[in-house]
Structure formats: structure tokens, C-alpha cells
VOGU-3710 file (C-alpha; in Angstrom, 3 decimals, decimal comma):
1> xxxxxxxxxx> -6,251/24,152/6,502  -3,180/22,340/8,081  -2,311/20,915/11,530  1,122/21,047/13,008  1,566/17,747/14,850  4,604/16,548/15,988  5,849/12,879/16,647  4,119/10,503/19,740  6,286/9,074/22,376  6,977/5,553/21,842
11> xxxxxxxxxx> 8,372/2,448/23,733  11,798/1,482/22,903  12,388/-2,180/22,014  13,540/-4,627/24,318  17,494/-4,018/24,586  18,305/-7,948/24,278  16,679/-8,564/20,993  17,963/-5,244/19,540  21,291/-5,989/20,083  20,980/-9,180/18,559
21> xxxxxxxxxx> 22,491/-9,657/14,629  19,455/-10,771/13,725  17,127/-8,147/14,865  16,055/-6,486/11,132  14,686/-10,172/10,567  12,564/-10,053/13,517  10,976/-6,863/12,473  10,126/-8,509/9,420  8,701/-11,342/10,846  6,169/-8,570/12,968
31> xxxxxxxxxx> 5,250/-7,315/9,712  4,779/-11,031/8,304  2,121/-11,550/11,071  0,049/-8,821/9,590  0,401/-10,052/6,575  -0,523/-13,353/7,682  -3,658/-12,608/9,253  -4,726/-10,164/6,335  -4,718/-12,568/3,723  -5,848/-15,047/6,013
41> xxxxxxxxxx> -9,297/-13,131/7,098  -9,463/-12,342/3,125  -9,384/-15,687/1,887  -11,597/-17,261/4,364  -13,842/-14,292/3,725  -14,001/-15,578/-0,347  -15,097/-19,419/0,881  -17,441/-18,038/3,311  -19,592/-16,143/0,883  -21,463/-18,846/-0,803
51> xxxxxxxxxx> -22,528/-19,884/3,212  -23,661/-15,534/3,684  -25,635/-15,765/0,666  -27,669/-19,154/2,384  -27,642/-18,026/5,659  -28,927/-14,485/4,993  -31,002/-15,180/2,615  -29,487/-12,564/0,817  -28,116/-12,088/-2,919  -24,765/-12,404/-4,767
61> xxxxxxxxxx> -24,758/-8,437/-4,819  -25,094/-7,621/-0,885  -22,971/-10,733/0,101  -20,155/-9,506/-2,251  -20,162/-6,244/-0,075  -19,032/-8,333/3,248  -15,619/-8,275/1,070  -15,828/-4,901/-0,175  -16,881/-2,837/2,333  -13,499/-3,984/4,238
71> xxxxxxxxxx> -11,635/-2,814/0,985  -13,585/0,272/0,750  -12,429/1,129/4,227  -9,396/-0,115/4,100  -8,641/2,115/0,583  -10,249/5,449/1,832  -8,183/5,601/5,209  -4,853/4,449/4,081  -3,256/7,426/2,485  -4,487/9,344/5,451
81> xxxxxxxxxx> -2,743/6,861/8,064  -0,066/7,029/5,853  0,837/10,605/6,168  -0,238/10,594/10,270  2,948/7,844/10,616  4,936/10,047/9,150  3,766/12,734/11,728  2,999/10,992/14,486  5,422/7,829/14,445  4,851/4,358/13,128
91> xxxxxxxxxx> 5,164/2,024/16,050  1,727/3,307/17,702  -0,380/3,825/14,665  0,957/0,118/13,531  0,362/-1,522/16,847  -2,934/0,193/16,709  -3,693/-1,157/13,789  -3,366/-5,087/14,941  -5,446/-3,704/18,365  -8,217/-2,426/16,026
101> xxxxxxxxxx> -8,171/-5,231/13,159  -8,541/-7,786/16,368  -11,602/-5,820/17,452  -13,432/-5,898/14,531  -12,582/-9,738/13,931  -14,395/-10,480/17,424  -17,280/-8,192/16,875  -17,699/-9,709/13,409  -18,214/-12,943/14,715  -21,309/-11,446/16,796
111> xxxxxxxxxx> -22,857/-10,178/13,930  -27,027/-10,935/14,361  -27,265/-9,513/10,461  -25,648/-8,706/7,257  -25,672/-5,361/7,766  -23,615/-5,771/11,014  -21,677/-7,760/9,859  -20,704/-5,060/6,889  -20,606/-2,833/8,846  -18,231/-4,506/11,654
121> xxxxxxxxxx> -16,131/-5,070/8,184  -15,450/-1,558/7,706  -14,209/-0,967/10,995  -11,725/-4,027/10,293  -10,877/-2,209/7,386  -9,889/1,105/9,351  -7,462/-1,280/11,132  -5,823/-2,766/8,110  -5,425/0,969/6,898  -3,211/1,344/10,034
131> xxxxxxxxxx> -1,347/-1,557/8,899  -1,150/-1,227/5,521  0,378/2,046/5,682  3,149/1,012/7,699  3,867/-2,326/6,655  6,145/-2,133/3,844  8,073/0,803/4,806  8,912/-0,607/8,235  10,084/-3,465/6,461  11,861/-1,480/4,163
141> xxxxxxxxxx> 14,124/0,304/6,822  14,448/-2,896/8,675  16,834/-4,124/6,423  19,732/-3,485/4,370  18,788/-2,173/0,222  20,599/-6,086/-0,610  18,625/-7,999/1,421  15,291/-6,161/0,379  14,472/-8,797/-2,235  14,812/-11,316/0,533
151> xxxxxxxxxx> 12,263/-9,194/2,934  9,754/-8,926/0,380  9,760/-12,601/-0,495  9,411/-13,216/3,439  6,313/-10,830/3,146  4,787/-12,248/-0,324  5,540/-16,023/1,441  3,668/-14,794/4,433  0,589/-13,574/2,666  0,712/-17,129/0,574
161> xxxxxxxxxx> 0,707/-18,591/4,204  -2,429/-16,723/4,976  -4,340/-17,176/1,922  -3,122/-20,735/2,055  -4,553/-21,661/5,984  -7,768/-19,722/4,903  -9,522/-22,130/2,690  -8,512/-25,113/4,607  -9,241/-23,752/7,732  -12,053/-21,790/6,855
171> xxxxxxxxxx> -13,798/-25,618/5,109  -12,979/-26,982/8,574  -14,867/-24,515/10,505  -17,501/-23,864/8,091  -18,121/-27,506/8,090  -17,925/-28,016/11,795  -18,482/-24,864/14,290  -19,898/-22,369/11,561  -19,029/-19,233/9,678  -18,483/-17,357/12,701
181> xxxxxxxxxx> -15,758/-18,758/13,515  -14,017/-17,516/10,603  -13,869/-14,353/12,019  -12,693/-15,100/15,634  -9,841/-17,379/14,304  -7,398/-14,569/13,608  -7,992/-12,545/16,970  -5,324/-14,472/18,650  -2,985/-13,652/15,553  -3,974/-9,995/16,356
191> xxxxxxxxxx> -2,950/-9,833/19,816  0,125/-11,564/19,372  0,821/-8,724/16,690  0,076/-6,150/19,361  2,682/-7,843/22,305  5,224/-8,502/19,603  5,049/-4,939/17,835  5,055/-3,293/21,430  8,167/-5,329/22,069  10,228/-5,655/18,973
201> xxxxxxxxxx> 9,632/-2,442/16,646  12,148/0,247/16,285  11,530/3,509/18,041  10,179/6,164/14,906  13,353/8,346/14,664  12,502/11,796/16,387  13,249/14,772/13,902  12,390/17,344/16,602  10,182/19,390/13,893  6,538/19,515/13,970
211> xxxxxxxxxx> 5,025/18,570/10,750  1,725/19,857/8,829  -0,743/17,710/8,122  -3,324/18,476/5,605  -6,914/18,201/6,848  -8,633/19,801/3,859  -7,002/17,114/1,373  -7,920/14,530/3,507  -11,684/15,418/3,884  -11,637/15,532/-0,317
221> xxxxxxxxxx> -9,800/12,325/-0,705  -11,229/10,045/1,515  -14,510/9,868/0,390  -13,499/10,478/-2,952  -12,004/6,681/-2,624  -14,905/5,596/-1,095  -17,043/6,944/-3,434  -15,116/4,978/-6,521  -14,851/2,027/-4,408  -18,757/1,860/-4,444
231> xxxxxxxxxx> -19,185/2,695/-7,723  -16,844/0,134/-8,841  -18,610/-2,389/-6,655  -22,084/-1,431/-7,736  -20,863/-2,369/-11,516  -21,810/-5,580/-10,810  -25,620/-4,931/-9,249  -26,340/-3,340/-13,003  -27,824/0,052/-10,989  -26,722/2,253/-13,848
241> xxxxxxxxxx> -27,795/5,547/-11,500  -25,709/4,577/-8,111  -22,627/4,010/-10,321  -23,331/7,392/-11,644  -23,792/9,303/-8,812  -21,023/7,991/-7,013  -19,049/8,327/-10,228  -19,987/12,349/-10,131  -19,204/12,240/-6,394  -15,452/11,184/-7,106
251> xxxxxxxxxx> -14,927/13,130/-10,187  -16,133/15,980/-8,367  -14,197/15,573/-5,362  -10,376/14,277/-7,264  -9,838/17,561/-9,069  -9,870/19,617/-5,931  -7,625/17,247/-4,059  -5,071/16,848/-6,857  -4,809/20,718/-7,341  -4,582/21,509/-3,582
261> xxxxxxxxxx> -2,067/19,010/-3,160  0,591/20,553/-6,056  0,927/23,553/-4,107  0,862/22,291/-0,467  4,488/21,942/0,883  3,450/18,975/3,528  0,831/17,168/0,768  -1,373/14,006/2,067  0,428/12,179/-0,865  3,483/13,403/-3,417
271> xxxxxxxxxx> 1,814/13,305/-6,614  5,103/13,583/-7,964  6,041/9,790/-7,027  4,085/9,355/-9,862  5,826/11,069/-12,467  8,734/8,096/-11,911  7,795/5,688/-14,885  9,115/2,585/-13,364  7,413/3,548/-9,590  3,940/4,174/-11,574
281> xxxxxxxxxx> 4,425/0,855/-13,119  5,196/-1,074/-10,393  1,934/-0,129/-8,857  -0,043/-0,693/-11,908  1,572/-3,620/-11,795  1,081/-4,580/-7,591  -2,598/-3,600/-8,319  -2,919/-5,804/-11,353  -1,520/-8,764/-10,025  -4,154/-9,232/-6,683
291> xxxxxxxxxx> -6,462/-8,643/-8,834  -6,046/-11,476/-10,846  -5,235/-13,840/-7,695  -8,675/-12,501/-6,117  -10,919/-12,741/-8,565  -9,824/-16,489/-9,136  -10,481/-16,877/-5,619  -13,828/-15,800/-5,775  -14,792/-17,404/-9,413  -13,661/-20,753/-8,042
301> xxxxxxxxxx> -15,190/-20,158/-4,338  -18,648/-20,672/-6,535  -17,505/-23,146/-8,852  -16,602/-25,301/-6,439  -19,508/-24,835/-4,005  -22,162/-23,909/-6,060  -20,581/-26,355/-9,096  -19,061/-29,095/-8,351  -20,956/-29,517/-5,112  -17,989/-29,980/-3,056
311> xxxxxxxxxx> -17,890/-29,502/1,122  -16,423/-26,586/2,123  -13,077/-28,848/3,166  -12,533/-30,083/0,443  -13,486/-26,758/-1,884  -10,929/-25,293/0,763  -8,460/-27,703/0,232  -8,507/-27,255/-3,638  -8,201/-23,487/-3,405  -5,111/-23,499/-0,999
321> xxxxxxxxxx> -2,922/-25,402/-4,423  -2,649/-21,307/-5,668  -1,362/-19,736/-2,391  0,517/-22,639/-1,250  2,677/-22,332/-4,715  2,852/-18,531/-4,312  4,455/-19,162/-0,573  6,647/-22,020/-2,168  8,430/-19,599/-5,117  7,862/-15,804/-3,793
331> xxxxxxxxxx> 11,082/-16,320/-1,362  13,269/-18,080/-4,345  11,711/-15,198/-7,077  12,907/-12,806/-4,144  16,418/-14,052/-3,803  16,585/-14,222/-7,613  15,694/-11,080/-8,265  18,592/-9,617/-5,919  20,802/-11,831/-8,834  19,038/-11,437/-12,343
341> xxxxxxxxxx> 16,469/-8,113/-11,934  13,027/-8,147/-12,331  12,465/-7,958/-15,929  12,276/-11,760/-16,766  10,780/-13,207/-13,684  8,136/-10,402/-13,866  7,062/-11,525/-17,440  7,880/-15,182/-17,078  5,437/-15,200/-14,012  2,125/-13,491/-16,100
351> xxxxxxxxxx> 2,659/-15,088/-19,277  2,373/-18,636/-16,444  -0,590/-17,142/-15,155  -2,237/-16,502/-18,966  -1,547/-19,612/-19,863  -3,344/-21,386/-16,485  -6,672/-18,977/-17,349  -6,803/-20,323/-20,971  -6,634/-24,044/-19,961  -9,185/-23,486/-16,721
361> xxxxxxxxxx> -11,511/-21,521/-19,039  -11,714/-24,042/-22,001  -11,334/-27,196/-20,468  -15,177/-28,525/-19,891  -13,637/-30,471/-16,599  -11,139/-27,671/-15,726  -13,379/-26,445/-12,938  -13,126/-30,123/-11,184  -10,103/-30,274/-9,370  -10,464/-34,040/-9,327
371> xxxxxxxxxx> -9,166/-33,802/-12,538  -5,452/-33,382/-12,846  -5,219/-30,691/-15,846  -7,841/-28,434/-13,353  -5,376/-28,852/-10,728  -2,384/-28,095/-12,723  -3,573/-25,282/-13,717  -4,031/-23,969/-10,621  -1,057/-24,748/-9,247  0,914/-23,086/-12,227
381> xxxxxxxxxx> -1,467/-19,948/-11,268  0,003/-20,025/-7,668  3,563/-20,363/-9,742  3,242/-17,493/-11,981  2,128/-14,608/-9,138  4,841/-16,050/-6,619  7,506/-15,450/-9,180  5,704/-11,781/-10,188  4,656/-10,671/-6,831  8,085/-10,336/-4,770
391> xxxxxxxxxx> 10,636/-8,984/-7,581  7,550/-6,272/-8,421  7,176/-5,394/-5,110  11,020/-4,898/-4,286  11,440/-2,968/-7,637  8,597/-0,528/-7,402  9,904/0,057/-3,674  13,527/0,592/-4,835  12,123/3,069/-8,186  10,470/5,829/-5,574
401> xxxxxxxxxx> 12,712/8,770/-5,531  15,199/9,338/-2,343  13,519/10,233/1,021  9,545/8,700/-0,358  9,605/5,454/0,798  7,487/6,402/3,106  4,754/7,207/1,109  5,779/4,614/-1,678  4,990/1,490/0,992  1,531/2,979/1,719
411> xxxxxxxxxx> 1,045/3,690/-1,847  1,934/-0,056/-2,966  -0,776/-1,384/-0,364  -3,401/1,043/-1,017  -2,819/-0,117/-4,769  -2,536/-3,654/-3,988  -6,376/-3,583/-2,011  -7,904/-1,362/-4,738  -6,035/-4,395/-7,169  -8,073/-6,539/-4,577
421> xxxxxxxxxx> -11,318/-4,729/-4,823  -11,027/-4,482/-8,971  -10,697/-7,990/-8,748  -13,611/-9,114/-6,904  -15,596/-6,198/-8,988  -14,749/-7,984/-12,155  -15,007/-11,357/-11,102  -19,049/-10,863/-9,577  -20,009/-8,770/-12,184  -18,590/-11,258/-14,851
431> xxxxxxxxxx> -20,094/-14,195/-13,193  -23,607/-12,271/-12,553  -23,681/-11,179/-16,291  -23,189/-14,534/-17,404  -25,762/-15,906/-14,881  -28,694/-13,657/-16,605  -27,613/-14,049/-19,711  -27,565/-17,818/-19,552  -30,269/-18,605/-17,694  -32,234/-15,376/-16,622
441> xxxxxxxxxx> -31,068/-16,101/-13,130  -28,659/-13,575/-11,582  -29,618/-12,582/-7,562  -28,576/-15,935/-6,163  -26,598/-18,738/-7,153  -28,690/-21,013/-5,146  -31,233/-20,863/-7,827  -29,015/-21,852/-10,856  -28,565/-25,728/-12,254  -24,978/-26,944/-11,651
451> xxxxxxxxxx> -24,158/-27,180/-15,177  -25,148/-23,536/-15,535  -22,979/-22,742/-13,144  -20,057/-24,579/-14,321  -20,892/-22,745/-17,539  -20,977/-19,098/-16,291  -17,806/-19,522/-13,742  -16,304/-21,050/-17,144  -16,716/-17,835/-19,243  -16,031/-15,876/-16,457
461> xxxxxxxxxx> -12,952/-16,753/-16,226  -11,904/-15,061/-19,583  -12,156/-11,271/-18,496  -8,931/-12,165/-15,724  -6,714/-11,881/-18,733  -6,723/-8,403/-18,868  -4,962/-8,294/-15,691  -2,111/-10,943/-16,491  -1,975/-8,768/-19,699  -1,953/-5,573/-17,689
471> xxxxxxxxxx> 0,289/-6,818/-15,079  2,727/-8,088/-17,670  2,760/-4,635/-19,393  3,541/-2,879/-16,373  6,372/-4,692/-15,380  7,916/-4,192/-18,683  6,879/-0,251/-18,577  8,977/-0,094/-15,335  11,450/-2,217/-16,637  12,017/-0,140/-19,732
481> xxxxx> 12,018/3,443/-17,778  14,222/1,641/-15,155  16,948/1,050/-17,797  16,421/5,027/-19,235  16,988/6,373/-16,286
//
């Protein structure tokens, strides 16, 4: 079953400020505000936990799901917005997005329960589906091919920005108005994303065609995501039968989908983007990568809480040395790579971030940032993803084939959040494990001695090595199909 749709209205942007040189930059910077705020409602989200668990009384399992279940959201509507931009037009669905994401923020901030507050999450996670599927390709066709290193350094610094302010501001508030706060502090962000996308954004070019868009493949692939979100997620609960089932519900439901959509002529998503080596890479490699910078986040988030016994300033303040590094070298790894290529900044940057999880998870201080090889560490973290993060992103974007870009920028997000997701999958279920294995204690933290927990977040550190080793691969599996081809 498909629907012919054809493109929405939309406002033109003001005359003065498209006429200006400059214009493709301010574009960019509307895309840098979303951006912003994401990372910056994710981060503070990660410092907040340890005050949900308290507060709610409830355990390391259910709070974990006040993160996922805006991942799980955001991952099963993406490739669906996706396609509808291309129908419909980008500027509304993308301005909808910030209206939507604000929303949520305010009605999470009302939340009288956990499970409002989840599920006030997913509907924030329907909004950054709107932007996420937009994001990167209006950025894309903002600017020139040479200048798309530049662009996605701009974007990587932005999200540093975000994930930066988070901590810091999220330890203030937590420490002085409370967590819901924490929520409401990106609504103004929001709305200045809605008057500045209104006003700036390029009119989607009108083809005059109505397009199909294909209902049945989105009804089998939405909550086929969902359903491996979950069952990710619930990894870390040790439920053996909800992993299952939701397990069966995806393999049941991701057959289907990929069949119908290798003979549709308008698919939901071109399966065939990933038959280019160095585009599948580059996602492996986007997912990979904020994986690894996520599930440090939340592995430290309790080590430094739960730990160290730090305030939530100060445990904010310690977290913010990885982002603010990213936001320092993503926009000169993004100029270099317009020079040199990918292939040794990609590599130079994991091999960094190895090298930071081997010291942090041996060193019997390392979790202290008080001490200067824990903060080093960190900080060459933060150095290692700001030099992989922009030149992979520009690379996978320029490896789709001619006339997918489209679908290639909604592909890279929806990659990046499920990166996100794995991440905070591996890192709970690591540090959980480790908890009951150590001390019988897994539910709550709050139950645990601090040297146990200095222990567990210690060894759980050692599983994020996969990812730099994943990452690292993947970069040198697009590099190596790049130079084939």
C-alpha cells in the first residue's frame, strides 16, 4: 500500500539574509542549534540519573529507560520522517521538529512520576526524529562539497557545546533548583530554533511530481526498531524472556520489510546505500563512535556520584573535560580532513581513545578526577572522538551514491542514536553485572559501598574497547573501499 503525497507549501526565507554571501553559514548555524540542544538534553539526562534513581525510589534498570525510551523513539520514527521530507518538504517537518522537542522538554519537567516522565521522553524523541532526519542533509546542501568538512566540524563542535553546558549546567541546577529544571532549560533553545528555522531555511525545491510513500514498510519497520531497541535495553535487566520476545518480534517483522522494500520503486529507505563499502562503514563507524562517548558518560555519571561522592557541580564539571576537547579539535579535524582525507585522523583519533580506556580502567585513582592522570585521560578521550567524529561524518556523507543524500543524512543520525542507545546498553549492563557479581547488589547503586563502586565502574570500563576497536575498523573498511572505487 502506497500514498501519493506531494510537497507542503513553505515560507520563503527572509530576502535580506538570503542574499547575503554568507547565508549557507547561517543555515548551518540553524542546524547547530539542534544539535546544541540535543546533546545538551542528552548529557544532562546522563548526570541526572543517579538523582531519578533517589528520587523515585526506583532501580538502575527503570531509570536507565528515562534515556532510552527517548532513543527508542527517536530510532523507530526517523527513517519514516526521513522519507515524509523528502515528500512533503524539509523546512516544516524540521521546524516541527524544534516545536515538538520544546513540548516535550516542558511537559517533562511536570512529570509527577517515572512513568510520565518516560513517557513525556518518547514524545521528545518523536521530535528529535523530525530533526534528525533533516539535519545533516540540510546542512549538506547548504554548502558547497569543499566546505563540507568545515560544516560538519561546525556541527560535531556544536554537539561538543551541548554535551559540554550539560554537566555543568545540569550540577548547577541539580544542586540548586532541582532535576526539573533540566528539562525546561533547553525550551528557550527550542523556540529560538522554531523563529530562526521559519526565518532562515531554504524553501524545499518543488519537483512538481507527487511522490509514493510506503505505508506498509513503515508499519513493519517502525516497531521492528522499537522492538530491538527494547530488547537491547532489557540486556541489562537479565529478563532472558523479554529480550526474547522482543528479539522474535524484530526478526519477525525485518524480513518482510527488507523484501518489500527491494521491489518497491519509492522504498522507505534504499537498501542499496548499503551495498557502498565505504557508506556502510562510515555508519558502522558514526554508530560506533557515540557509543563509546555515551557509555563513558554514563560509567563516569556513577563513578563520580555514586564513587567518589562528588556534588553534582563538580561531577558536572569533571565530565564537561571530554566534550569540551571534542568542541576544541572537531572544527580543526574538519578543516584537516578537506587537506589530508580521513584515513589517518580517523585511526589516529580511536587508537587516542583506546589508549585513555586502558589508563582510566587500570589506574586504582583513575576514576578521581582530582588526580591528574584521571583527568588526562579524559581529556585525551574528548581528543580522540573530536578528531574521529567530523572527518567520519563528512566521508560517509560524501561515499552515498549521487542523488541519496537525502536518505544518507537520516541514515547517519538514526545510526549515530542507535550508536547512542548501544552505548548506554553496554555501559548499564556492564556496570549491573559487575555490581552482582561483586557484591550481590545490582537494583540500586545506592545500596553499594563506595569502593565497590569504584571497583565495578573500573571493570566496566573494559567492554568500551570494542567500540574504539570497531570504530577504528570501520574507518579503515571505508577507507580501503574508498580507494577501490
Amino acid at each position: 500500500m502506497q500514498k501519493t503525497l506531494r510537497t507542503l507549501r513553505e515560507p520563503a526565507p527572509l530576502e535580506w539574509i538570503h542574499a547575503m554571501h554568507a547565508y549557507p553559514w547561517f543555515v548551518v548555524a540553524v542546524t547547530c542549534i539542534g544539535a546544541f540542544i540535543g546533546q545538551l538534553d542528552a548529557s544532562i539526562v546522563q548526570l541526572t540519573l543517579p538523582t531519578l534513581e533517589r528520587d523515585f525510589h526506583a532501580t538502575l534498570a527503570s531509570v536507565s529507560w528515562v534515556a532510552i525510551g527517548y532513543l527508542l523513539a527517536y530510532a523507530s520514527t526517523l527513517p519514516v520522517f526521513a522519507r515524509l521530507s523528502e515528500i512533503l518538504g524539509r523546512k516544516w517537518l524540521y521546524i516541527g521538529g524544534y516545536a515538538v522537542f520544546t513540548i516535550a522538554s516542558f511537559l517533562c519537567g511536570f512529570a509527577s512520576d517515572l512513568q510520565a516522565l518516560i513517557a513525556y521522553r518518547l514524545l521528545q524523541g518523536i521530535g528529535g526524529g523530525l530533526l534528525g532526519s533533516n539535519s545533516l542533509t540540510i546542512l549538506a546542501k547548504a554548502v558547497e562539497p569543499n566546505q563540507r568538512g568545515r560544516a560538519m566540524g561546525l556541527f560535531a563542535a556544536a554537539q561538543a557545546v551541548g554535551i559540554s553546558a550539560g554537566p555543568v549546567l545540569g550540577g548547577v541546577l541539580l544542586g540548586s533548583v532541582g532535576w526539573r529544571w533540566v528539562f525546561w532549560v533547553s525550551v528557550p533553545f527550542g523556540l529560538a530554533g522554531v523563529v530562526f528555522g521559519w526565518l532562515v531555511l531554504p524553501q524545499t525545491i518543488q519537483s512538481g511530481e507527487s511522490k509514493q510513500f510506503d505505508r506498509w514498510g513503515a508499519v513493519l519497520l517502525s516497531p521492528a526498531l522499537a522492538a530491538l531497541v527494547i530488547s537491547l535495553s532489557e540486556l541489562g535487566t537479565w529478563r532472558p524472556e523479554t529480550v526474547m520476545l522482543t528479539m522474535f518480534v524484530a526478526v519477525i517483522l525485518l524480513p518482510p520489510f527488507i523484501w518489500r522494500e527491494r521491489s518497491r520503486e519509492s522504498p522507505l529507505i534504499d537498501l542499496k546505500l548499503f551495498r557502498a563499502a565505504p557508506f556502510l562503514g562510515g555508519v558502522i563507524g558514526v554508530s560506533a563512535s557515540y557509543a563509546l562517548l555515551y557509555a563513558m558518560f554514563f560509567i563516569m555519571s556513577f563513578a563520580f556520584v555514586r564513587g567518589s561522592h562528588q556534588s553534582t557541580v563538580s561531577a558536572g564539571l569533571h565530565l564537561s573535560t571530554i566534550p569540551i576537547m571534542i568542541g576544541i579539535t572537531a572544527p580543526i579535524s574538519g578543516r584537516l580532513y578537506e587537506k589530508f582525507g580521513s584515513r589517518i585522523l580517523t585511526t589516529a583519533g580511536m587508537a587516542l581513545c583506546s589508549v585513555a580506556i586502558v589508563v582510566l580502567a587500570n589506574g586504582q585513582d583513575g576514576m578521581d578526577p582530582g588526580v591528574v592522570t584521571g583527568a588526562g585521560a579524559l581529556a585525551l578521550f574528548g581528543i580522540g572522538l573530536g578528531i574521529y567524529i567530523a572527518p567520519n561524518n563528512a566521508a560517509t556523507m560524501e561515499a552515498a551514491p549521487d542523488g541519496r543524500n537525502a536518505e544518507a543524512g537520516g541514515l547517519l543520525n538514526l545510526m549515530r542514536v542507535l550508536g547512542c542507545m548501544s552505548g548506554i546498553v553496554v555501559a548499564s549492563s556492564a556496570l549491573t553485572w559487575r555490581l552482582r557479581v561483586d557484591t550481590g547488589f545490582a537494583k540500586r547503586t545506592l545500596d553499594v559501598p563506595t569502593s565497590e563502586i569504584l571497583s565495578a565502574t573500573h571493570q566496566a570500563l573494559w567492554p568500551l574497547l570494542f567500540f574504539s576497536v570497531l570504530a577504528g575498523g570501520a574507518a579503515l573498511l571505508r577507507n580501503r573501499a574508498a580507494t577501490r572505487t
